[in-house]
C-alpha distance (Angstrom), angle and dihedral (degrees) to the residues before:
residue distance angle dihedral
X1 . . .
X2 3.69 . .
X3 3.79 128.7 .
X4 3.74 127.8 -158.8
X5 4.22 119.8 -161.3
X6 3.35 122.3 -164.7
X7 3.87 100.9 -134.2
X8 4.12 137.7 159.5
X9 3.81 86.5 -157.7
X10 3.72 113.5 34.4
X11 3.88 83.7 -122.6
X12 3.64 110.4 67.4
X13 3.68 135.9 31.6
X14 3.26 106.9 -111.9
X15 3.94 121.8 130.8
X16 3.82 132.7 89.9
X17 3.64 112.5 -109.6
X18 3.86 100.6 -121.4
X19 4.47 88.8 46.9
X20 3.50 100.1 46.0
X21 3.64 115.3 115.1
X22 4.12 98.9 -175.6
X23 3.63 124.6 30.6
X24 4.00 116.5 -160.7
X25 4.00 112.1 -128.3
X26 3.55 117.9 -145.3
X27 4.20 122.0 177.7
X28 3.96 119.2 -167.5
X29 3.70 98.8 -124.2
X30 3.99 120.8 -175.6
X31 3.80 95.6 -14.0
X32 3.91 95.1 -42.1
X33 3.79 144.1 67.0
X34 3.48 132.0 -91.3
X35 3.81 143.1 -165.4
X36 3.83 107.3 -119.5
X37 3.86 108.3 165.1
X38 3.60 151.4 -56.7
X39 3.26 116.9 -86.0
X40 4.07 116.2 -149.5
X41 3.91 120.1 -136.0
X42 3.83 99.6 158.2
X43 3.14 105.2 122.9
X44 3.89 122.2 119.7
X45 3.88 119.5 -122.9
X46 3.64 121.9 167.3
X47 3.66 98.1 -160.9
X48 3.52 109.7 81.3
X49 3.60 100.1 -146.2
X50 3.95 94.9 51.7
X51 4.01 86.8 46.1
X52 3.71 88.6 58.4
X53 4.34 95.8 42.5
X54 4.10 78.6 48.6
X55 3.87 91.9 52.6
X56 3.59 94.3 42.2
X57 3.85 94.0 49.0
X58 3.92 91.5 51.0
X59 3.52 84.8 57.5
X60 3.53 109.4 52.2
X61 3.46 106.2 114.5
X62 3.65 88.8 69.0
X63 3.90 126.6 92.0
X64 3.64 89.8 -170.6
X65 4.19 132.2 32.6
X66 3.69 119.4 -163.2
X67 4.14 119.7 -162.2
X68 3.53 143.6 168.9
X69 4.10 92.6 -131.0
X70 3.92 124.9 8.4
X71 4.26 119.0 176.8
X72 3.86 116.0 -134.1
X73 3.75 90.1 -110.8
X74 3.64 91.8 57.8
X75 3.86 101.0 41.9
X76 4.10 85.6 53.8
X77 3.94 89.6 52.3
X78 3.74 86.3 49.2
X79 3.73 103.4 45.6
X80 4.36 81.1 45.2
X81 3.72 84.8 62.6
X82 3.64 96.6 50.9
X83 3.82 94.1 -109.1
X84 3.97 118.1 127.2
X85 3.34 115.5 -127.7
X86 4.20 122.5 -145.1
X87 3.46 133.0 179.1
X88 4.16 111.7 -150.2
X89 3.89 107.1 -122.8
X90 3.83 88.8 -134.9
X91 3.81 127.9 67.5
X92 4.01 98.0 -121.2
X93 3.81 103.4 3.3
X94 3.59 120.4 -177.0
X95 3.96 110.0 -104.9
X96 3.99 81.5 -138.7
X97 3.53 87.3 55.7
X98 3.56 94.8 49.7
X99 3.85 94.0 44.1
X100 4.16 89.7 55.7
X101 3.66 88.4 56.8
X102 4.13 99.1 48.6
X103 3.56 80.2 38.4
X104 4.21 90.5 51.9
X105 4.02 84.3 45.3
X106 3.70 101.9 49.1
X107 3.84 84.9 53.2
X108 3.43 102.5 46.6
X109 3.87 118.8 23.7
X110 3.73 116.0 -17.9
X111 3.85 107.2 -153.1
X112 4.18 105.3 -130.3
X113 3.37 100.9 -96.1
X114 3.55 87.9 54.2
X115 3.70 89.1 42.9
X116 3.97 87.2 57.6
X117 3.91 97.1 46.4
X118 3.49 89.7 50.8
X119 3.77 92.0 54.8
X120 3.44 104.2 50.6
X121 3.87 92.1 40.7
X122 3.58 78.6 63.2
C-alpha cells in the first residue's frame, strides 16, 4: 500500500490538494512504512480541471492521498481514479504521526475501506 501527503515540508501535512506542488510517497513495506520518493506536481495549469487530472496523474502510485484541504470536485476525481482520499484531523500533522496511527489500524481493526485498500494493494 502506498500513501501520498500533500506537504510544503516533507514533514507535515500541510498543503491543499489542488496547490500542492510535491507530494511525499510512502509504501508499507514488511509491516512498516517507508519513504519512497517525491513525487513532483509543480506544474502550472490554469484550467482547473486539467490542474486536478495533472495532480491526480503525479500521484498514481498511491492507493491512498492524505491532505490538509481537498475541494469536493477534486476528492470525486480522486476517488474516480481509484485513489482514497483523507483529510488529516490536525492542521499540520506530522506524517510520522499519521503513519503510527494507519500503522495502529492495520494492526488492530482496519475499518473496511481500509480493509479494501489493503487488499488490492496486495
Amino acid at each position: 500500500m502506498k500513501i501520498a501527503f500533500a506537504s510544503t515540508d516533507g514533514v507535515h501535512i500541510n498543503e491543499h490538494f489542488g496547490w500542492c506542488k510535491e507530494f511525499y510517497l510512502y509504501e508499507l513495506k514488511d509491516g512498516k512504512f517507508e519513504f519512497v520518493e517525491i513525487l513532483d506536481s509543480s506544474k502550472e495549469l490554469q484550467d482547473e480541471i486539467d490542474k486536478l487530472t495533472y495532480k491526480i496523474e503525479s500521484i498514481q502510485k498511491a492507493n491512498i492521498v492524505c491532505v490538509a484541504q481537498i475541494g469536493p470536485k477534486a476528492s470525486t476525481m480522486v476517488k474516480s481514479a481509484n485513489i482514497y482520499p483523507l483529510k488529516s484531523v490536525n492542521e499540520n500533522e506530522p506524517i510520522e504521526k499519521f503513519l503510527e496511527i494507519l500503522q495502529n489500524l492495520i494492526n488492530t481493526n482496519p475499518p473496511l475501506w481500509l480493509k479494501a485498500i489493503l487488499a488490492k494493494a496486495v
